[in-house]
N, C-alpha and C positions, 0 to 999 in steps of 0.2 A: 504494500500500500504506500505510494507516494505522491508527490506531487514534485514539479523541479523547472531548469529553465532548459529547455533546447540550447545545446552543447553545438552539435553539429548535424548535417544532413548529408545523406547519400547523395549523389548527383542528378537522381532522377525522382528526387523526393521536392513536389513542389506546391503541398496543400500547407504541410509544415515548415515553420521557418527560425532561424538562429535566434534566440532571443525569446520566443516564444514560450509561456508562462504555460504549463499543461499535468493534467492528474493521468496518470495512466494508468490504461486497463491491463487486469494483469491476466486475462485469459488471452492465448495467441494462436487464434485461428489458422488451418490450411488455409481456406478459401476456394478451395474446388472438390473436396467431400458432400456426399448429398445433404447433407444437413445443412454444411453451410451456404450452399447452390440456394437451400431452403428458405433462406435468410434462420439460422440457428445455430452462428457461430457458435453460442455461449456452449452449446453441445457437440463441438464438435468430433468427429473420430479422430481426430491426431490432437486434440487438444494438448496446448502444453499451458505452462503455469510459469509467470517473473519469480524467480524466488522459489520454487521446486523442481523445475524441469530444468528451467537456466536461473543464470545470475540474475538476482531479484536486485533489489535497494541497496543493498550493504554493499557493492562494487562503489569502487571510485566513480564510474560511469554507469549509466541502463544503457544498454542496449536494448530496442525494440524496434517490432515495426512502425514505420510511421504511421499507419492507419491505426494502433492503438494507443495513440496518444489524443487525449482529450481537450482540445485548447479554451484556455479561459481568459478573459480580458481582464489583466491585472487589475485587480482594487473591485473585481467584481462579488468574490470568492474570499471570505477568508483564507490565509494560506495553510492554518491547520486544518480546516475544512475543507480544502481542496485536496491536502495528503490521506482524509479517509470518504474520499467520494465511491473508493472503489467498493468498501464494505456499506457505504451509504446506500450502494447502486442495487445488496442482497435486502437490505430492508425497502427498499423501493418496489423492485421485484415482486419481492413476497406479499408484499400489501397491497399494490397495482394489479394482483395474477386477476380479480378480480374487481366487481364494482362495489364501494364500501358508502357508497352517498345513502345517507339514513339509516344505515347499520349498526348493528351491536359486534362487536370487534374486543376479540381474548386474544391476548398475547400472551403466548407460555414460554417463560423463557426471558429473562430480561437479561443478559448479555448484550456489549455494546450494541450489537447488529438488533437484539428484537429492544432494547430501549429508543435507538430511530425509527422503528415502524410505531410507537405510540404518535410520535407528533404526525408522521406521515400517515398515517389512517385519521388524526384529525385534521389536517389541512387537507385531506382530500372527501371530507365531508360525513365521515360516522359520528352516529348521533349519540355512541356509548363507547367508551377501550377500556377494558380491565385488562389488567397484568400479572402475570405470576411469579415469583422467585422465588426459589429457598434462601438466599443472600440477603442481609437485614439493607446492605450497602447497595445493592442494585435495587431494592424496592423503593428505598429515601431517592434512588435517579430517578424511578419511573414517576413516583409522584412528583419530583421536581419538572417534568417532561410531561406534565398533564393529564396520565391516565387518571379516570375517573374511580376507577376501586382496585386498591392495591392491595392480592392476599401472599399470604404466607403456604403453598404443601404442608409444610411439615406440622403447621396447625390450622390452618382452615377446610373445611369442604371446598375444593373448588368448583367445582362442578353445580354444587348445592345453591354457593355463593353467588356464580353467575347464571343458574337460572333464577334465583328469586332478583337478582340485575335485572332479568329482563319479564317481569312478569308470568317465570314457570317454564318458557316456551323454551330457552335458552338462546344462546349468541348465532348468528348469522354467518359470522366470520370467525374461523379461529387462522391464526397465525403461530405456527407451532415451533421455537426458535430452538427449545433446549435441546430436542435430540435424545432423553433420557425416556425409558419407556414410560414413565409413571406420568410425566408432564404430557405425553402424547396420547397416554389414556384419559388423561382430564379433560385433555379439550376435543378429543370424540365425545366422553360423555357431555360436557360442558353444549356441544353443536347443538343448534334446533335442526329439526326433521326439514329436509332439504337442502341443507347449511353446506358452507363452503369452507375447506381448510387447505391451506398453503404450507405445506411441511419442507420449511428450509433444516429444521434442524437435522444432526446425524449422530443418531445411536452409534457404537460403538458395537452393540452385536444384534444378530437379531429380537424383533420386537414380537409379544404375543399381544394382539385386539381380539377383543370381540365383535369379529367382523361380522356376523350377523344379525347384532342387536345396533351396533354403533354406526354402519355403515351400509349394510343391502336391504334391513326393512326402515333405514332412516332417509334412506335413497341419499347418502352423504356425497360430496362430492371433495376429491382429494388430490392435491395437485402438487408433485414432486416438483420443487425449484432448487433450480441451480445455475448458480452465478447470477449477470446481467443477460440483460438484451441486449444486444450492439444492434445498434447504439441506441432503440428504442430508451431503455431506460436510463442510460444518461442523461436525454434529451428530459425525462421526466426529471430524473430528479435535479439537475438544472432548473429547469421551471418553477420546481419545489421551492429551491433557496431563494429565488429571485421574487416570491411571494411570499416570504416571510420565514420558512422552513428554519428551526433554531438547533441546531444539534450540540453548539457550543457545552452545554451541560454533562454532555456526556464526557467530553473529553474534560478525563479528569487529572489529570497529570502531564505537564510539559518540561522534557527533559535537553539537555543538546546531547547529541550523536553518543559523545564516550561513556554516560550515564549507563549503554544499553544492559548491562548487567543487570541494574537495579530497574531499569523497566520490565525486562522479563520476568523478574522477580515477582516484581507487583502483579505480572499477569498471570503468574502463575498462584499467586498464593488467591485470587479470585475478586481482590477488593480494588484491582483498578476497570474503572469505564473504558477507553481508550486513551490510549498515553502515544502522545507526539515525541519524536526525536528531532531536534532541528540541528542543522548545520550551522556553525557559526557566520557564515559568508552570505546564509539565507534569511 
């Protein structure tokens, strides 16, 4: 995840230019697999990844293609806003996959990524977002970030909690960020009967539902997300910031470059938001 200035260009690179202020995607399409023929780079069969497949951010230089560079017009974009567009672009995604205007909207899961789909589900018009965490520290973000009821797993009903939110029926939307079976059972149970769920999070092994109570006689609707849209959701979540979109809260910690020890740290022990590395030159 970063942001930076164009260094230099290939010789037959001429959308992008030296100087150029740009967040980059970090998914790197073929461009001629059917998928991405399809328009679905984000999926593509050779997909590779900045920072797992190749040299990510920590290089003295990125190399990438030009076509995944995102250009923004300085002073438009915060700069640490624009270094987490690309994890902004999964909470985009996720909340976008669907229509949420006068919706009831469960986020499970408040990790950076589902703590931006609260404000993004409400600038994109739902009429309710509750949230879930087991983390005392990500629940004070999600309420700082506007959701309307903030519970706890490990003591609330959630399910319980968000259907008496919605008058019995339950949530319309759930947005399922954690990835842990238990938070992906809740907000099955948590759905109302025809509801929509956006499962960006990722278990670690397989998951057991009960798929025929929670999902074939609810007629539920389930939608695996991953990554962005190139560039459809850029384009949104751009739009997003430029209408007020406030993610600043989340990012809770800003470090320069050589700190990175103690940023992973933080990330690792669970109680930082997003935590910025900036270069001293930036």
């Amino acid at each position: 995840e970063f942001c930076g200035t164009v260094a230099a260009t290939a010789p037959d690179v001429t959308r992008v230019h030296v100087g150029d202020f740009i967040a980059g995607e970090s998914h790197v399409a073929c461009g001629v697999c059917q998928d991405c023929r399809g328009g679905r780079e984000h999926i593509c069969e050779r997909l590779e990844v900045l920072g797992v497949d190749r040299d990510g951010a920590f290089a003295d230089y990125v190399a990438m293609p030009a076509r995944n560079a995102w250009r923004l017009g300085r002073g438009s974009v915060p700069v640490e806003v624009a270094a987490v567009m690309d994890p902004l672009g999964n909470a985009v995604h996720t909340a976008l996959a669907t229509d949420l205007v006068g919706k009831s909207v469960a986020v499970i899961g408040c990790g950076p990524i589902g703590l931006m789909a609260i404000p993004v589900a409400q600038l994109a018009g739902a009429a309710f977002v509750g949230a879930s965490d087991v983390r005392a520290e990500r629940r004070t973000l999600a309420r700082r970030v506007g959701a309307d009821l903030v519970l706890d797993p490990a003591k609330d009903d959630v399910p319980g909690r968000l259907r008496e939110a919605t008058g019995g029926v339950g949530v319309d939307v759930v947005l399922e960020m954690s990835g842990y079976p238990a938070g992906i059972r809740d907000g099955l149970r948590a759905l109302r009967s025809g509801g929509w769920m956006s499962q960006l999070g990722l278990p670690s092994r397989p998951v057991e539902i009960d798929l025929a109570n929670e999902v074939i006689f609810k007629m539920a609707h389930i939608q695996g997300i991953f990554g962005r849209r190139i560039w459809q959701t850029w384009e949104q979540a751009t739009a997003l910031l430029g209408r007020g979109l406030d993610i600043t809260p989340i990012i809770t910690h800003r470090l320069p470059l050589e700190a990175f020890e103690e940023a992973f740290a933080l990330l690792r022990s669970g109680s930082a938001g997003k935590v910025i590395l900036s270069l001293n030159e930036s």
